[in-house]
SEBA-515416 format. One line per field, with one value per residue (C-alpha): x, y, z; residue number from 1. Coordinates in steps of 0.02 Angstrom, whole numbers. Layout:
# residues N
east [X  ...]
north [Y  ...]
up [Z  ...]
nr [NUM  ...]
# end
This chain:
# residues 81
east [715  555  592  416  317  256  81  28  -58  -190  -170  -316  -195  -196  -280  -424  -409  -424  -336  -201  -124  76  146  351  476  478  293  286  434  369  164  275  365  225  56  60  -46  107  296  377  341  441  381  381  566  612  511  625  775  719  663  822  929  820  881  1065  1038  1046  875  719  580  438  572  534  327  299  377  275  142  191  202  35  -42  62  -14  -167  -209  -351  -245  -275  -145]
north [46  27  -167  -234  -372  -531  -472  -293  -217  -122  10  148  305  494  629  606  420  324  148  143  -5  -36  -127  -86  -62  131  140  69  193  336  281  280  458  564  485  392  418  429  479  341  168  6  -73  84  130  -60  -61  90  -5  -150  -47  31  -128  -199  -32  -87  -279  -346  -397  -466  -385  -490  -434  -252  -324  -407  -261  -141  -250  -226  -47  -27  -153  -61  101  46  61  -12  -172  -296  -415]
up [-369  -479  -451  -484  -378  -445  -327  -296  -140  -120  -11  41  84  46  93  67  79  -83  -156  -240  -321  -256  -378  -362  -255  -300  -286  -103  -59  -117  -21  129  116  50  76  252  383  519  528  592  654  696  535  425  456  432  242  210  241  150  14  -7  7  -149  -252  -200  -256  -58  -41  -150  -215  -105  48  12  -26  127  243  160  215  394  403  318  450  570  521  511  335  254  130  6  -31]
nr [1  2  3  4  5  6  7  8  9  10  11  12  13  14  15  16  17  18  19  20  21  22  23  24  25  26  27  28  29  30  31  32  33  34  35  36  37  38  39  40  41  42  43  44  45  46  47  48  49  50  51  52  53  54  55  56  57  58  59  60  61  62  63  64  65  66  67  68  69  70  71  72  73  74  75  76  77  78  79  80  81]
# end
Protein backbone atom coordinates (compact mmCIF):
# COMPACT_ATOMS: atom_id res chain seq x y z
CA UNK A 1 0.00 0.00 0.00
CA UNK A 2 2.93 2.58 0.13
CA UNK A 3 2.00 2.97 -3.74
CA UNK A 4 3.48 6.46 -4.30
CA UNK A 5 1.80 9.51 -6.29
CA UNK A 6 3.25 11.14 -9.23
CA UNK A 7 1.93 14.68 -7.03
CA UNK A 8 1.79 14.94 -3.25
CA UNK A 9 -0.69 16.92 -1.04
CA UNK A 10 -0.29 19.02 1.44
CA UNK A 11 -2.35 18.51 4.15
CA UNK A 12 -2.47 20.80 7.60
CA UNK A 13 -3.76 17.97 10.18
CA UNK A 14 -2.83 16.85 13.77
CA UNK A 15 -3.15 17.97 16.86
CA UNK A 16 -1.93 20.67 17.02
CA UNK A 17 -2.43 21.38 13.39
CA UNK A 18 0.67 21.36 11.21
CA UNK A 19 1.45 20.23 7.25
CA UNK A 20 2.36 17.34 6.34
CA UNK A 21 3.37 16.23 2.96
CA UNK A 22 1.05 12.94 1.58
CA UNK A 23 2.93 11.50 -0.77
CA UNK A 24 1.61 7.52 -0.87
CA UNK A 25 -1.08 5.57 -0.73
CA UNK A 26 0.00 4.36 2.89
CA UNK A 27 0.67 7.85 3.94
CA UNK A 28 -2.89 9.21 3.00
CA UNK A 29 -4.37 6.03 4.84
CA UNK A 30 -2.77 6.25 7.77
CA UNK A 31 -3.61 10.83 7.85
CA UNK A 32 -7.08 9.48 7.66
CA UNK A 33 -7.11 6.83 10.67
CA UNK A 34 -5.00 8.62 13.22
CA UNK A 35 -4.71 12.31 12.51
CA UNK A 36 -8.22 13.54 11.09
CA UNK A 37 -10.17 16.02 12.37
CA UNK A 38 -13.59 13.75 12.20
CA UNK A 39 -14.68 10.00 12.33
CA UNK A 40 -16.48 9.47 9.43
CA UNK A 41 -17.67 11.30 6.39
CA UNK A 42 -19.16 10.42 2.90
CA UNK A 43 -15.83 11.18 1.27
CA UNK A 44 -13.54 9.88 4.06
CA UNK A 45 -15.06 6.31 4.18
CA UNK A 46 -15.03 6.28 0.24
CA UNK A 47 -10.83 7.29 0.26
CA UNK A 48 -10.65 4.23 2.57
CA UNK A 49 -12.14 2.04 0.13
CA UNK A 50 -10.24 3.38 -2.62
CA UNK A 51 -7.22 3.26 -0.69
CA UNK A 52 -7.55 -0.20 0.04
CA UNK A 53 -8.53 -1.35 -3.49
CA UNK A 54 -5.04 0.30 -4.70
CA UNK A 55 -3.20 -2.17 -2.00
CA UNK A 56 -5.21 -5.09 -3.77
CA UNK A 57 -4.18 -3.90 -7.50
CA UNK A 58 -8.12 -2.78 -8.39
CA UNK A 59 -7.61 0.77 -8.54
CA UNK A 60 -4.79 3.53 -9.42
CA UNK A 61 -2.72 5.41 -7.37
CA UNK A 62 -4.21 9.14 -8.51
CA UNK A 63 -7.80 7.08 -7.67
CA UNK A 64 -6.71 6.71 -4.06
CA UNK A 65 -5.00 10.77 -4.60
CA UNK A 66 -7.89 12.43 -5.73
CA UNK A 67 -10.37 10.80 -3.01
CA UNK A 68 -8.11 11.72 -0.40
CA UNK A 69 -8.61 15.02 -1.79
CA UNK A 70 -12.29 14.84 -1.14
CA UNK A 71 -12.34 13.78 2.29
CA UNK A 72 -9.80 16.41 3.25
CA UNK A 73 -12.08 19.12 1.47
CA UNK A 74 -14.84 17.27 3.04
CA UNK A 75 -13.33 17.66 6.41
CA UNK A 76 -12.41 20.77 6.01
CA UNK A 77 -8.77 20.63 6.10
CA UNK A 78 -6.56 23.28 5.16
CA UNK A 79 -4.89 21.49 1.30
CA UNK A 80 -2.47 22.09 -1.25
CA UNK A 81 -2.55 20.05 -4.23
Amino acid sequence: MNTPWKKPVVVSVGEPPEETVIETTQAAAWAMIEDWPTEDGTFLDKALEICAAVDAGRKKPEDARQAFVDAAREAGILIRA
